[in-house]
C-alpha positions as CSV (number, residue, x, y, z in Angstrom):
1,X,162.2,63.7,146.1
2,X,164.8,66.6,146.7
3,X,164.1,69.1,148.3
4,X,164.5,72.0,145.5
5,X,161.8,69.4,143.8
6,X,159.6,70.0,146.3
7,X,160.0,74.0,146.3
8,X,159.6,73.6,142.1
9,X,156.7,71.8,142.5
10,X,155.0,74.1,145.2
11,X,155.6,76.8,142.8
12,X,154.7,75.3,139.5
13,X,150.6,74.8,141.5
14,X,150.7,78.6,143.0
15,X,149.3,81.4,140.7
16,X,151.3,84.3,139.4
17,X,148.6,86.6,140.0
18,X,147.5,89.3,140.2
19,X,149.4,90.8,137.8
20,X,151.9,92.7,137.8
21,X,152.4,91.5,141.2
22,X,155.2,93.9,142.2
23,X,152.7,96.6,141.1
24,X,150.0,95.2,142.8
25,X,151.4,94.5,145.5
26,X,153.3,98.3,145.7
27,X,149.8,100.2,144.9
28,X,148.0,98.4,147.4
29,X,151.1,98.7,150.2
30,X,150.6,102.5,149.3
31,X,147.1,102.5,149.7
32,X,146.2,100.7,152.7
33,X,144.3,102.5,155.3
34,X,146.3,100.7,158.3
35,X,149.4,97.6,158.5
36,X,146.0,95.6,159.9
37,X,144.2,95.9,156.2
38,X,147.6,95.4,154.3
39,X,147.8,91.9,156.3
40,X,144.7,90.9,155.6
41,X,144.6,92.0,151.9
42,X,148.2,89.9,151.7
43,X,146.7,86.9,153.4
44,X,144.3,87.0,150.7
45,X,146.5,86.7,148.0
46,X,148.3,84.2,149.2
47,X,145.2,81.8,149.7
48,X,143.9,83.0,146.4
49,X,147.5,81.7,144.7
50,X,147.9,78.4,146.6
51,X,143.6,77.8,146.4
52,X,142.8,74.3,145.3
53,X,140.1,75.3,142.8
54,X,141.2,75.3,139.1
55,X,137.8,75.8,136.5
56,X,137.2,73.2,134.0
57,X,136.8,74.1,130.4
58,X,133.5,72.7,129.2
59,X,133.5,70.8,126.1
60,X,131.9,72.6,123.2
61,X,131.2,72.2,119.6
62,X,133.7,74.2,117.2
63,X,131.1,75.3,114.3
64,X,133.8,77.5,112.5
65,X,137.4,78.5,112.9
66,X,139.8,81.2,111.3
67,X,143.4,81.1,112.8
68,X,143.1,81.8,116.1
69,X,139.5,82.5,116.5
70,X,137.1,79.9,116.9
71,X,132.9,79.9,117.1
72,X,131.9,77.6,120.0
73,X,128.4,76.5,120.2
74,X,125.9,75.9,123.2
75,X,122.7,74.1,121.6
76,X,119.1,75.1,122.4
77,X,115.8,74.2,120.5
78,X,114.9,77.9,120.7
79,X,114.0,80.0,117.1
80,X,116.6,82.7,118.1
81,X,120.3,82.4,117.2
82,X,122.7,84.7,119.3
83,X,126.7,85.1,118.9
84,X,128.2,86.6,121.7
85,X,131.7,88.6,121.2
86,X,133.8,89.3,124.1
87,X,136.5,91.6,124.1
88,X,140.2,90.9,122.8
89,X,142.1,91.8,126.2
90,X,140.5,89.3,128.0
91,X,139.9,85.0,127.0
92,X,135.7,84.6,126.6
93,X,135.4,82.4,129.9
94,X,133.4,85.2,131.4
95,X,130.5,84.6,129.0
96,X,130.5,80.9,130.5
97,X,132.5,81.4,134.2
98,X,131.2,78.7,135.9
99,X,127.9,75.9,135.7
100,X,125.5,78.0,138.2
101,X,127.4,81.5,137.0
102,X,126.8,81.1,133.2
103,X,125.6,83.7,131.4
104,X,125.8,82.0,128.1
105,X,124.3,78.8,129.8
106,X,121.7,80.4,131.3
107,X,120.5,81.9,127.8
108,X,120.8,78.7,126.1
109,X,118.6,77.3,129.3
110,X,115.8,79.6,128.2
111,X,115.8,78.3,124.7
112,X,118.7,80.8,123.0
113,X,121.0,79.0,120.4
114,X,124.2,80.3,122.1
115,X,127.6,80.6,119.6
116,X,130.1,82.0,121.7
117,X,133.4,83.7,119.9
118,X,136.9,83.3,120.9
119,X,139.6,85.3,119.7
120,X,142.6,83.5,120.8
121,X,145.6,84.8,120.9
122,X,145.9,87.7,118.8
123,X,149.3,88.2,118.7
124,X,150.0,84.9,116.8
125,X,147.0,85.3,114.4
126,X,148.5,87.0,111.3
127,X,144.5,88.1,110.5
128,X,144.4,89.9,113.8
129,X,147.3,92.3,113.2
130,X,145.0,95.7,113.0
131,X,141.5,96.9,113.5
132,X,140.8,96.6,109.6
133,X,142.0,92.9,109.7
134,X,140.2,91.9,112.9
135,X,136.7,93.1,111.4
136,X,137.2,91.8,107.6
137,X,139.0,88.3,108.1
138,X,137.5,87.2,111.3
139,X,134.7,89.1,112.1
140,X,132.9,89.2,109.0
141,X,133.2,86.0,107.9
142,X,131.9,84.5,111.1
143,X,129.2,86.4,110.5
144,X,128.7,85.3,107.3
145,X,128.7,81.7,108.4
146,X,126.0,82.5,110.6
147,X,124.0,83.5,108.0
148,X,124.3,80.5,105.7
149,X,123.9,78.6,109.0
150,X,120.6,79.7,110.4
151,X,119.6,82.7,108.1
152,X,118.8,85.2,110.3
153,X,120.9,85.8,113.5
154,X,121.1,88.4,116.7
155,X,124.9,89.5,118.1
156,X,126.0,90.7,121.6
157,X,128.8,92.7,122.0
158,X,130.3,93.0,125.7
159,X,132.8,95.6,126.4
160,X,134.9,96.2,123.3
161,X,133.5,93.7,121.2
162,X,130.7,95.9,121.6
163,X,133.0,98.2,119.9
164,X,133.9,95.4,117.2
165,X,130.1,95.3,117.1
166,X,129.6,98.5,116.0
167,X,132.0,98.2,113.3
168,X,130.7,95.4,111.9
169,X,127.3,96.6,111.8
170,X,128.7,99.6,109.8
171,X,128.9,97.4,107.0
172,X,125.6,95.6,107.1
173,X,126.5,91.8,107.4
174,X,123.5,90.0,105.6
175,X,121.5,88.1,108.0
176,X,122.1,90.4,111.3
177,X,118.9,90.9,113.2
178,X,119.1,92.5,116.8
179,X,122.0,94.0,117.9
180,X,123.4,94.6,121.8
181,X,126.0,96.5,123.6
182,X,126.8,95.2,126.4
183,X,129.1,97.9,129.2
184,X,130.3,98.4,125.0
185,X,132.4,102.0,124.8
186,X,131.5,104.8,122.5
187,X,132.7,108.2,123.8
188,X,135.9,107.6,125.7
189,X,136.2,110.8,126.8
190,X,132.9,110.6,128.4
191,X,132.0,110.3,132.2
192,X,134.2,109.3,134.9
193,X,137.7,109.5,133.0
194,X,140.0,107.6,135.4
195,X,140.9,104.4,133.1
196,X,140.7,107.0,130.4
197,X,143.4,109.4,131.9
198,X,145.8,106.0,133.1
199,X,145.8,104.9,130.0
200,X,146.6,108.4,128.1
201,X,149.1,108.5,131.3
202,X,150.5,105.1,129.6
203,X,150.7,106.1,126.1
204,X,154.6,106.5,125.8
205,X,155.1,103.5,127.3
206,X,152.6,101.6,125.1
207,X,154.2,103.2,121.8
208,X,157.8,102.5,123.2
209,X,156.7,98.6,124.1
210,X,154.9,98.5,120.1
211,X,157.8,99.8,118.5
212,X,159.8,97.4,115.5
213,X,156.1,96.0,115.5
214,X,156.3,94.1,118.9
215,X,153.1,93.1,120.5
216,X,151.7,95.1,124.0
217,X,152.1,92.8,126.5
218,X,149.1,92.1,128.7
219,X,151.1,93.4,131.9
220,X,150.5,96.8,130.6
221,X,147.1,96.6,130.5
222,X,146.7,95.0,134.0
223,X,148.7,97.2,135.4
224,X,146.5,100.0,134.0
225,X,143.6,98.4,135.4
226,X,145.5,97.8,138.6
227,X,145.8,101.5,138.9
228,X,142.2,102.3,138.3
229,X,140.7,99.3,141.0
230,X,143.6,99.7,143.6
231,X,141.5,100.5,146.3
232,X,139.0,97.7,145.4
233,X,141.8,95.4,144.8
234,X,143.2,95.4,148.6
235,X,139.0,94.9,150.2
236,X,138.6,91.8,147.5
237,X,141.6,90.0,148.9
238,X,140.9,90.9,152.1
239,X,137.3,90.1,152.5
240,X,138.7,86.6,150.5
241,X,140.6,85.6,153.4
242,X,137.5,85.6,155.5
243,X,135.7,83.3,153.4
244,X,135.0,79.8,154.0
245,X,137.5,78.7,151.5
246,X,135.4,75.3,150.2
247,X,132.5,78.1,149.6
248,X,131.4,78.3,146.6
249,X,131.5,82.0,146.8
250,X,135.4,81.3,147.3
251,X,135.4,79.7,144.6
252,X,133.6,82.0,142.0
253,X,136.3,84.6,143.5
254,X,139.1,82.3,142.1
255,X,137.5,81.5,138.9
256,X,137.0,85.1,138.4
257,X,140.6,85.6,138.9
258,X,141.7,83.7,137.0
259,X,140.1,84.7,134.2
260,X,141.0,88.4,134.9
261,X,145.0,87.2,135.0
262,X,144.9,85.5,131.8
263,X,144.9,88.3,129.4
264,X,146.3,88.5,125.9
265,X,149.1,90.4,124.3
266,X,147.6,92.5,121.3
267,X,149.3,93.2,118.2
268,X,151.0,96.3,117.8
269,X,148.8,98.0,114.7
270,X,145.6,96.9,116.8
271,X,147.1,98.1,120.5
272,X,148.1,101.6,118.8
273,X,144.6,101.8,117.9
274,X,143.0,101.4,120.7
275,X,145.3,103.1,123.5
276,X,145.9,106.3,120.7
277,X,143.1,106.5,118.6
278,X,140.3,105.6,120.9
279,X,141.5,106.9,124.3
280,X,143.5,108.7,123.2
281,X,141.7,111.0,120.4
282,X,138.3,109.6,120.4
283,X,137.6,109.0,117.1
284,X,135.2,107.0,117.6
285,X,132.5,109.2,118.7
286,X,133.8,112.0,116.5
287,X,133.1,110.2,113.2
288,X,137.1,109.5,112.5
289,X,136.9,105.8,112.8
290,X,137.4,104.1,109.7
291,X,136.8,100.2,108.6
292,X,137.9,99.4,104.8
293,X,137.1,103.0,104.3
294,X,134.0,103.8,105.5
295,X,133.1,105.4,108.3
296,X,131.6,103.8,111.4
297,X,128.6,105.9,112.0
298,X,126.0,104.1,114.5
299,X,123.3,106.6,113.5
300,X,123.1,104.5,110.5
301,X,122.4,101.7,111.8
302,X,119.1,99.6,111.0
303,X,118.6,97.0,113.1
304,X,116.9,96.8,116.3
305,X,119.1,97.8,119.2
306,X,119.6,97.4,122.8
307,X,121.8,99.4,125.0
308,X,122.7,97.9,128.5
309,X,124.8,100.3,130.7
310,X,126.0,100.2,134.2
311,X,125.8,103.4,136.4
312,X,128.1,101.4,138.6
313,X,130.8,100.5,136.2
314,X,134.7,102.1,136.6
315,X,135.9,100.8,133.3
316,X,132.9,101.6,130.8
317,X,130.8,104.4,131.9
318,X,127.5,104.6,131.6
319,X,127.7,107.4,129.9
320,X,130.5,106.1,127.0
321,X,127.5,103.6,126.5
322,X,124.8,106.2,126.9
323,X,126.5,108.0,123.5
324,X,125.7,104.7,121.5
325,X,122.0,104.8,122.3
326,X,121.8,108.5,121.6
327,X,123.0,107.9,118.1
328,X,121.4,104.8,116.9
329,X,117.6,105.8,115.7
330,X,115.1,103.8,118.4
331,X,117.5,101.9,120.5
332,X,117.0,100.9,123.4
333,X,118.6,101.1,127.0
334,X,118.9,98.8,129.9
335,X,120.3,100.3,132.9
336,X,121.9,98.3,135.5
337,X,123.8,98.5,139.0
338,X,125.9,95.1,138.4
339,X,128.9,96.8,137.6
340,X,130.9,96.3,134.6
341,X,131.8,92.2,135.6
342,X,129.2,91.9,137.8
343,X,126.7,92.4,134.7
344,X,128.2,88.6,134.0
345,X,128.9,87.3,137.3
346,X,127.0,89.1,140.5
347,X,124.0,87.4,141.9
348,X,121.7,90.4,140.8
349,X,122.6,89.8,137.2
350,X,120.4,87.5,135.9
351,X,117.2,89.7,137.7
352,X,119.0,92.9,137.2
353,X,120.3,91.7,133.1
354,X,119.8,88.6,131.9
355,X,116.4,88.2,131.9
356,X,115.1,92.0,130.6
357,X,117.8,90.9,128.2
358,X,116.6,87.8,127.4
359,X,113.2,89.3,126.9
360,X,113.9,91.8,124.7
361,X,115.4,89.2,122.0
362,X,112.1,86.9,122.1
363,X,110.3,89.9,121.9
């Protein structure tokens, strides 16, 4: 083999994370309290892109598909159906990360009839072009087959498909029975207003990347993000590198990574609304959010509801959550310490969520 085979090949098994790298890289070169730290956090990057691990995709059922989206299913012989909706700028492998850090396993090991959703990618899905398309032609109708399916049905919402939640339960999908927001945004103004500020701070750039229709590359949001966790970012890699790395807490570090580099470009109509209308101007909270005309209002809602909100969490906080449960008549709230990812991946979650969740669905 020559040797600019070999090089290729090296280069084809690395990672191209974190990303942006350059940006990464730059914030946390900034940042760094001392050259000692910046070595360290570099070493861990560079074990994290040459580490062995690569996650397996478990092999599920499809029950429904529509373009791009499809409705996964993880069996139980429980009486309680759930559909759990991740958001759109990140793939649904954090709902099932890895075998022994699963939330949507570990639900379906207490007898839950798990249907995970998966939006693909949006950017290639003509029926995920805008907000209005993504609740009426995906949403909606996945819904719908869960009704003819099992009847009656309960739907989780984490981070903004809480959002898509709420929107959905605006107009009253036949067969929805509990309803929970999981570290799901409401007020976006409300709280600590750092991801809020980078991403108003990102705007121009945003439009100017949207225009002619073009879709928002996923680089912009990470590099948001990137901005709002710098600090975190450069203790992560560093306190990597001094794991054992055959650990299996090296390798939930990886998987988690992973998933957290392997965002999705959003279409332009639906990027505009969330950077502009919902950071931007709020709408949400101040009743000028609108789905095939009608208003979502959450104080209208009906069904039972559970709030779960993280006084720990940078990119939701709690108290952009908090506004949902102050509108919706008898909700309830779950407050946690996990952190906005750490709700699905820490080991406090399944005391500290899962199981006060669980129990408040069999309840």
């Amino acid at each position: 083999m020559s040797s600019s085979s070999v090089v290729e090949q090296e280069l084809n098994t690395l990672r191209r994370g974190p990303r942006p790298l350059p940006v990464f890289v730059g914030m946390a070169g900034m940042l760094a309290a001392s050259e000692a730290e910046q070595r360290a956090m570099i070493e861990g990057l560079k074990l994290y892109q040459a580490h062995p691990f690569r996650r397996s995709e478990p092999e599920r059922d499809v029950l429904w598909q529509s373009g791009c989206v499809t409705l996964r299913h993880i069996p139980a012989q429980g009486q309680h159906h759930l559909l759990l909706i991740p958001s759109m700028i990140n793939r649904s492998i954090i709902l099932d990360l890895l075998p022994e850090r699963s939330f949507a396993r570990w639900l379906a090991a207490q007898g839950i009839d798990v249907h995970i959703l998966d939006w693909g990618d949006p950017a290639h899905d003509p029926g995920q072009q805008n907000i209005d398309n993504v609740l009426l032609e995906k949403l909606m109708p996945c819904l719908s087959f869960l009704k003819k399916k099992y009847g009656s049905y309960d739907a989780l919402g984490y981070c903004m498909g809480g959002t898509l939640l709420a929107g959905a339960v605006q107009l009253k999908p036949p067969g929805l029975n509990k309803v929970i927001y999981l570290a799901s945004p409401w007020d976006f103004h409300a709280g600590n207003r750092q991801l809020q500020q980078q991403v108003v701070m990102g705007t121009a750039s945003a439009l100017q990347m949207t225009e002619a229709g073009r879709a928002l590359p996923s680089h912009w949001v990470q590099s948001v993000f990137a901005a709002v966790n710098a600090q975190r970012n450069i203790h992560k890699f560093a306190d990597f590198a001094k794991l054992e790395q055959d650990s299996d807490q090296a390798r939930l570090f990886v998987a988690l990574e992973d998933w957290l580099n392997d965002g999705v470009d959003l279409p332009a109509a639906l990027a505009r609304t969330c950077v502009v209308d919902w950071y931007g101007q709020n709408k949400p909270v101040q009743g000028g959010w609108q789905i095939g005309g009608q208003v979502v209002d959450p104080a209208a809602t009906v069904n039972p509801v559970l709030v779960v909100a993280s006084s720990t969490d940078r990119l939701v906080p709690e108290e952009s959550s908090h506004a949902l449960a102050r509108l919706i008549p008898g909700a309830a709230l779950l407050q946690s310490q996990c952190g906005h990812i750490g709700m699905m991946s820490s080991r406090r979650a399944e005391a500290d969520v899962w199981q006060p969740l669980y129990d408040w669905i069999v309840a």
